[in-house]
Every structure is written in structure tokens, then in C-alpha cells.
N, C-alpha and C positions, 0 to 999 in steps of 0.2 A: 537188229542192231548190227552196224557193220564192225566186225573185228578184224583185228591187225593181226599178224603174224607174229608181230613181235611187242610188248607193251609199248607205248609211244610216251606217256608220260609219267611220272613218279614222283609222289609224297611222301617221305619219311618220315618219321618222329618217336624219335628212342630214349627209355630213360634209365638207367641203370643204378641199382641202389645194391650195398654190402655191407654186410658189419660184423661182427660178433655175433653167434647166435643167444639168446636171449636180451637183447638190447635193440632198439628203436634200431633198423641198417641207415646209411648216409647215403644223400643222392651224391653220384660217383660221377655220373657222367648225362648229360642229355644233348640231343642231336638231336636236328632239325636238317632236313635237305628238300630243295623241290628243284624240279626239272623239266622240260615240253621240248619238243618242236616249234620253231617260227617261222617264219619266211624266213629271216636274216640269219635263221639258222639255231640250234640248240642251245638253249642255254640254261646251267642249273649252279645255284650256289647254296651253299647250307650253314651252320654255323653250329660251331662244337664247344659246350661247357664241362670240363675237364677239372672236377675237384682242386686236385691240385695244381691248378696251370692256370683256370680261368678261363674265358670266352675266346675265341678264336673262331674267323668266317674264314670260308673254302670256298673257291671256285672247282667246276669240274669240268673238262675238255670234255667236246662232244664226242670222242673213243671211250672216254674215262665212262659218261654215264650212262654208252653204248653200253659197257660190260656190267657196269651196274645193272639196269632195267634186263639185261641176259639172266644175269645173276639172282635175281629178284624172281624171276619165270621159273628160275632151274629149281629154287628155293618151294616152288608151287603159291606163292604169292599173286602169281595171273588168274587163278582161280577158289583160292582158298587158302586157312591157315597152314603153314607149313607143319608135318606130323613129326611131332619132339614128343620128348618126356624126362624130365629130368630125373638125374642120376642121383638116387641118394645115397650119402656117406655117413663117416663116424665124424665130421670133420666140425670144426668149433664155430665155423664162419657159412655163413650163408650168402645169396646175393640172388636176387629181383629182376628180370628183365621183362619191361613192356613196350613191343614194337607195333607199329602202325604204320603201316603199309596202301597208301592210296593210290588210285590211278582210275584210267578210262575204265575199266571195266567194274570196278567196283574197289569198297576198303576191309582190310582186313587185318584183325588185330590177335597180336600172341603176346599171350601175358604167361613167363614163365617164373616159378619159384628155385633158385638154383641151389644145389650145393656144391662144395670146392670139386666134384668130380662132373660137372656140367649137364649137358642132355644128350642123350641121345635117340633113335628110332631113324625111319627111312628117310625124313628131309635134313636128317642131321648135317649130312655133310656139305649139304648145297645149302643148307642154310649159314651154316660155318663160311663157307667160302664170300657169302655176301656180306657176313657180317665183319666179314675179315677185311676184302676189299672198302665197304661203307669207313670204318674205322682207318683204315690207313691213307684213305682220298681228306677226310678229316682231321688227319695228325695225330691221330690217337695212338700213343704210344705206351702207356702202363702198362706191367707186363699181366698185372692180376686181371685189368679188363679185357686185355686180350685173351688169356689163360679162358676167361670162366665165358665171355661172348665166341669168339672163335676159336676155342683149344687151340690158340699156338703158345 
């Protein structure tokens, strides 16, 4: 199978749930992005559902999902789930993340259980960073989604 250097194409598909701990959590937030190479040149657009905002579509400049698809490698998504473990707390609330990750070489999915103090282990940080980038090419601005997906 001939491989690239660098991913050439990208699937995303995220869904983010929180709540209260003992109580059914709320879907928070789901995202949706795809992406390739054309002749006419790159193109990727995705579309972000925002609890409290509603539906919102995104385009992405072909730098933008250049750093993205870097991002996603760095994350170890080019070859497997990225290695996290989430952080547990004393804290009241919880929160859910399931990402899926597709491309030419293969799919791969991370289903984590969150508490208010996040995850961490070796892809923590690179996967932080894409989830950070993903979210802000998207609009996604809450500060708790941001908080619990990319510790900012």
C-alpha cells in the first residue's frame, strides 16, 4: 500500500456529552468535518452542533486543514488511538467524549469517560492541541467544552 508522508485525507466525527454526575449527561456539542485533496485543489467543510448556539457549517482553508491532518498525525491518529486516560476527581459533573478519526490509512475511534480534571498520558498534549485547533476552525467557543476537550 503506497503511503504518504503526511495524512492526505480526514474524517472527523465528535460528540460530546456532560452533566451532573448521577443524571442522564446532555449532548453538548457534535461535529462533523471531511476533507481530501482534488485536482482543483483541497477542500474540507464540516458543520458544528453547539448545545446552546445550534447548527453552524465551517469551511476550512487548505493551511487551516494542512495543520489540522499535521495535527491529527502528531495526536497518533495516522496510526492508532491516541494514548489518554482520564483524570479522575471529587468533582459533581462528568463529561463523555467519542471521536472518530478516519482517513486513507485506516479509522480510529477514542471513546473517553471525562471528569472536570480531563485526561491525560503521552498523546495528551498533541491530542489537546488538535482538539483545540478542530474546535476553533468550528467556532466553538464554550468555555467548559473547551476546559474538559482541550484544557484551555
Amino acid at each position: 500500500m503506497l503511503q504518504f508522508p503526511v495524512l492526505q485525507s480526514l474524517s472527523v466525527s465528535l460528540l460530546y456529552t456532560s452533566g451532573p454526575v448521577q443524571q442522564p449527561p446532555l449532548l453538548r456539542l457534535a461535529l462533523s468535518l471531511a476533507g481530501a485533496p482534488f485536482p482543483s485543489g483541497t477542500r474540507a467543510r464540516g458543520s458544528a452542533a453547539v448545545r446552546e448556539r445550534g447548527f453552524a457549517d465551517f469551511d476550512l482553508s487548505a493551511g487551516d486543514f494542512d495543520a489540522l491532518r499535521r495535527a491529527a498525525e502528531a495526536a497518533g491518529f495516522d496510526r492508532r488511538v491516541p494514548r489518554v486516560e482520564a483524570v479522575v476527581d471529587t468533582s459533581d459533573s462528568a463529561a463523555g467524549l467519542v471521536l472518530r478519526v478516519e482517513h486513507e490509512r485506516g479509522a480510529f475511534t477514542l471513546s473517553l469517560g471525562l471528569m472536570c480534571s480531563g485526561y491525560d498520558g503521552p498523546d495528551a498534549p498533541a491530542l489537546k492541541a488538535f482538539l483545540s485547533l478542530l474546535l476553533a476552525k468550528a467556532g466553538v467557543r464554550d468555555p467548559s467544552i473547551l476546559h474538559d476537550l482541550a484544557g484551555a
